[in-house]
VOVEX-59545 format. One line per field, with one value per residue (C-alpha): residue number from 1; residue in one letter; chain; z, y negated, x negated. Coordinates in pm, whole numbers. Each point is the difference from the previous one (the first is absolute). Example, Ala and Ser with C-alpha at 12.3 -4.5 7.8 and 13.67 -1.06 7.14 Angstrom:
nr <- (1, 2) .
rest <- (A, S) .
kette <- (A, A) .
z <- (780, -66) .
y <- (450, -344) .
x <- (-1230, -137) .
end
This chain:
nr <- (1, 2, 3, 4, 5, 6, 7, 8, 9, 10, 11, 12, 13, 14, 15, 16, 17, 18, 19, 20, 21, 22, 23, 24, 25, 26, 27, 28, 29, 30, 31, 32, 33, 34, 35, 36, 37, 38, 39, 40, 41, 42, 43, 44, 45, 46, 47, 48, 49, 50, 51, 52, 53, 54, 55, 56, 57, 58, 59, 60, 61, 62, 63, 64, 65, 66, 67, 68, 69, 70, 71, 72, 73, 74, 75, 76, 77, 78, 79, 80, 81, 82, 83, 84, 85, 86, 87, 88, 89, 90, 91, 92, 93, 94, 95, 96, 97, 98, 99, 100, 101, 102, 103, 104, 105, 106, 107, 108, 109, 110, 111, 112, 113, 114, 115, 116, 117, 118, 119, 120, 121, 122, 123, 124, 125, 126, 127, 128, 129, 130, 131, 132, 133, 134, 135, 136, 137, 138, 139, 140, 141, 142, 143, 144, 145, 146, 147, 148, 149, 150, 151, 152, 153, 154, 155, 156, 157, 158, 159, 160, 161, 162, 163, 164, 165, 166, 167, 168, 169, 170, 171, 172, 173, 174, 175, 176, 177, 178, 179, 180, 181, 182, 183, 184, 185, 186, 187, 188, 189, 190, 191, 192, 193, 194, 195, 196, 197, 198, 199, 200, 201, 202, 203, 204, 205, 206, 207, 208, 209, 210, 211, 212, 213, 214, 215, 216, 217, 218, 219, 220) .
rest <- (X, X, X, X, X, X, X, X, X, X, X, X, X, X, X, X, X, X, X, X, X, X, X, X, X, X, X, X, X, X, X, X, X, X, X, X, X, X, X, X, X, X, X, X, X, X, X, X, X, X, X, X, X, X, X, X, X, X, X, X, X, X, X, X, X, X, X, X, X, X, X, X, X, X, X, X, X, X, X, X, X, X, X, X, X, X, X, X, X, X, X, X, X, X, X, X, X, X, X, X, X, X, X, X, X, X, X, X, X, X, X, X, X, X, X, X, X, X, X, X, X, X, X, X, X, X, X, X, X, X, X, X, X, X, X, X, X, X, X, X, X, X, X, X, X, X, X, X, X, X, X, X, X, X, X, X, X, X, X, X, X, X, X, X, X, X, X, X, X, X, X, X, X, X, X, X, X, X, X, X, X, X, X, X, X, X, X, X, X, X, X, X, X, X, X, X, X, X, X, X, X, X, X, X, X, X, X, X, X, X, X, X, X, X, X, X, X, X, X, X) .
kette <- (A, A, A, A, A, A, A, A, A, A, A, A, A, A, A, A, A, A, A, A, A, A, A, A, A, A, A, A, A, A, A, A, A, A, A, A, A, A, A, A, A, A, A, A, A, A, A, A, A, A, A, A, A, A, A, A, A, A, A, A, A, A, A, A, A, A, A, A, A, A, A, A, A, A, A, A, A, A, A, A, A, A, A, A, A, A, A, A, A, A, A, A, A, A, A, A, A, A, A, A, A, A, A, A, A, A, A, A, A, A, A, A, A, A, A, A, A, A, A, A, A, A, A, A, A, A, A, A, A, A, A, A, A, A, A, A, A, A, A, A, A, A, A, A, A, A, A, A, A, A, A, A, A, A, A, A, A, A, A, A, A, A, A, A, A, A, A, A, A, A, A, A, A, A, A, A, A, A, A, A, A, A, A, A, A, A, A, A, A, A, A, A, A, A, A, A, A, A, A, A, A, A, A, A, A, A, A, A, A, A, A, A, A, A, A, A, A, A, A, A) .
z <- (-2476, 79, -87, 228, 292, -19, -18, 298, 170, -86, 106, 358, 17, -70, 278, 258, -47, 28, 286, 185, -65, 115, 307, 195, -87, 40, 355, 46, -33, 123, -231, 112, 383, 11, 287, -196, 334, 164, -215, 115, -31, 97, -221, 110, -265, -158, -336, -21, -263, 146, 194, 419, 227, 239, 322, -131, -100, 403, -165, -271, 7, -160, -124, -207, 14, -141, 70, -84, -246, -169, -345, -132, -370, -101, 154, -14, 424, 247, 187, 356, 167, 357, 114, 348, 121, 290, -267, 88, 367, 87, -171, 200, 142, -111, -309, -363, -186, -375, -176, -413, -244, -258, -285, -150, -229, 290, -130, 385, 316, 354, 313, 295, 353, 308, 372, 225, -41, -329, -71, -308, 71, -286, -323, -281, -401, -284, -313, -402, 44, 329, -153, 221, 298, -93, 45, -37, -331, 114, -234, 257, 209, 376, 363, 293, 280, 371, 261, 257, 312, -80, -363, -70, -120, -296, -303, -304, -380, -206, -382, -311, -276, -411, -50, 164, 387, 74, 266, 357, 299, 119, 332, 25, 282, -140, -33, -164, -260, -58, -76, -213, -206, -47, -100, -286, -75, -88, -204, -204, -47, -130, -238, -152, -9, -215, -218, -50, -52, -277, -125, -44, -144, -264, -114, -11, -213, -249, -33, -26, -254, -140, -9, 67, 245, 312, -70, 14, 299, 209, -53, 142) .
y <- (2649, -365, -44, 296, -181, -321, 167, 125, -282, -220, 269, 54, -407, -5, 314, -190, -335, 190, 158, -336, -186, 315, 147, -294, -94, 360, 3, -339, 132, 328, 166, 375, -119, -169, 110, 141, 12, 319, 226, 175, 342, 118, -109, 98, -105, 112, -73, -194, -51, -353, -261, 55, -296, -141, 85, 423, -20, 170, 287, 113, 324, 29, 352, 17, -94, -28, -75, -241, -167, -12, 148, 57, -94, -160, -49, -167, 74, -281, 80, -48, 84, -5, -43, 10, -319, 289, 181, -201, -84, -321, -233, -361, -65, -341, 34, -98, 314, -8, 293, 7, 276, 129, -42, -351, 89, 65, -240, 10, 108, -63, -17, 135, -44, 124, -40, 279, 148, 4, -271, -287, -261, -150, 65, -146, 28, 44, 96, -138, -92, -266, -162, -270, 204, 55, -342, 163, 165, 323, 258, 226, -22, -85, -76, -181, 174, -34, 281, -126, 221, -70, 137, 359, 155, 136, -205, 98, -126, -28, 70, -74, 110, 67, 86, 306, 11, 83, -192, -41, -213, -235, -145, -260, -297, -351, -121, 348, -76, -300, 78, 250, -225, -219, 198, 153, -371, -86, 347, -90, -385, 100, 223, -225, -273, 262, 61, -364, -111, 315, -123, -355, 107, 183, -248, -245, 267, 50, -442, 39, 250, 10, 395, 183, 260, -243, -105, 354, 112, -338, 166, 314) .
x <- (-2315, -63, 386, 153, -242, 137, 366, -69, -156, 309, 219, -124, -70, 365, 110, -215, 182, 352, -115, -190, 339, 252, -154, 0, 380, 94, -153, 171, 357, -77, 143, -137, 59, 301, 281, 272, 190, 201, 121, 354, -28, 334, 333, 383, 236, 361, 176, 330, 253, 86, -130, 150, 115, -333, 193, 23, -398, -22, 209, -287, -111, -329, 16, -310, -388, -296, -366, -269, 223, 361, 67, 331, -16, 299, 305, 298, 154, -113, -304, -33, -320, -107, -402, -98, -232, -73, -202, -300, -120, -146, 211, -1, 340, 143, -301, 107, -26, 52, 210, -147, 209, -230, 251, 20, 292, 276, 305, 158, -152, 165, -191, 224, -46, 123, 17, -55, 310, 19, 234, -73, -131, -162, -140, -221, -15, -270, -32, -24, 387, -117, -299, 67, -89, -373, -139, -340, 72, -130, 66, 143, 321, -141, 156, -132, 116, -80, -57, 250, 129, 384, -14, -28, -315, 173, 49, 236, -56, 262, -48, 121, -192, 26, -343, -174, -34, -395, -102, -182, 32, -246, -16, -295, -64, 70, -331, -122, 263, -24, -418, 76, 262, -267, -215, 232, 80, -357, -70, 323, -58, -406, 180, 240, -296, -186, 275, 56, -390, 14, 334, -169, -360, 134, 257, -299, -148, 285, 20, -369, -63, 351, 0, 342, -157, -65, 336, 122, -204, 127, 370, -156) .
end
């Protein structure tokens, strides 16, 4: 009896620790309040075989739709996909706005924009096959993009994809994002210092006490 006792003493010692160290660093990062930004809610988009020339993108017509998110599976057409920065009121003209594509395996992904009457006139790329276009390393494709009176409202993403289209648009201010990037940066770097320290201790283990499982489990 005196055994189960202590069991249990060291076991809620041990919950109570956890918790003292977690709760605070949890409510640090606010990770259950964090500003995921605006969510689009309404997607046009159509399938083609090939690629078309910038000046015809005015010449789309996006046949199909969907809500809350895209999910097509896989395909092998282009995708072009039109959102609507009129979706949400209140934006701040001349405000850095940050677009964030919930799919970090996109190989290609073209920002297009327009002026007012629907005529290129610039765009922007993303995606695993321009690595050198996310200086932050985020793991999703993202755009800066500024609500400016010239440009149309309307932007258009261009895809190229081998693995399955399931996504959603993002649109977040700049120093929302930028927050919540840090905040995914410091979840992901205390993970990797676990798995190091664990890595480590156990390796000290296996020179220690020369037995083949520490070795085994720092592989693991």
């Amino acid at each position: 009896m005196k055994d189960i006792y202590m069991d249990f003493k060291n076991t809620s010692f041990t919950l109570f620790l956890i918790l003292f160290v977690t709760v605070p660093i949890i409510y640090f990062l606010g990770v259950f309040s964090q500003d995921e930004g605006l969510k689009f809610n309404n997607y046009r988009f159509v399938l083609l075989d090939s690629s078309i020339h910038p000046n015809d993108i005015k010449k789309l017509q996006f046949k199909d739709s969907s809500q809350g998110k895209i999910d097509l599976g896989v395909i092998s057409e282009v995708l072009y996909l039109e959102v609507d920065l009129s979706e949400f009121e209140g934006l701040n003209k001349d405000s850095l706005y940050i677009f964030e594509l919930s799919n970090p395996s996109f190989r290609k992904v073209e920002m297009i924009r327009l002026d007012r009457n629907g005529e290129y006139v610039f765009s922007k790329l993303a995606g695993t096959e321009y690595p050198g276009a996310n200086s932050l390393k985020n793991p999703n494709p993202f755009f800066p993009v500024t609500i400016n009176d010239d440009l149309s409202s309307k932007v258009i993403f261009k895809i190229n994809s081998r693995v399955p289209v399931e996504f959603d648009i993002s649109l977040s201010p700049e120093d929302s994002f930028y927050q919540n990037y840090s905040r995914r940066l410091i979840i992901i770097s205390a993970y990797f210092g676990i798995m190091i320290a664990l890595f480590l201790y156990n390796l000290i283990l296996y020179f220690s006490v020369r037995d083949k499982v520490y070795l085994y489990y720092c592989f693991y």
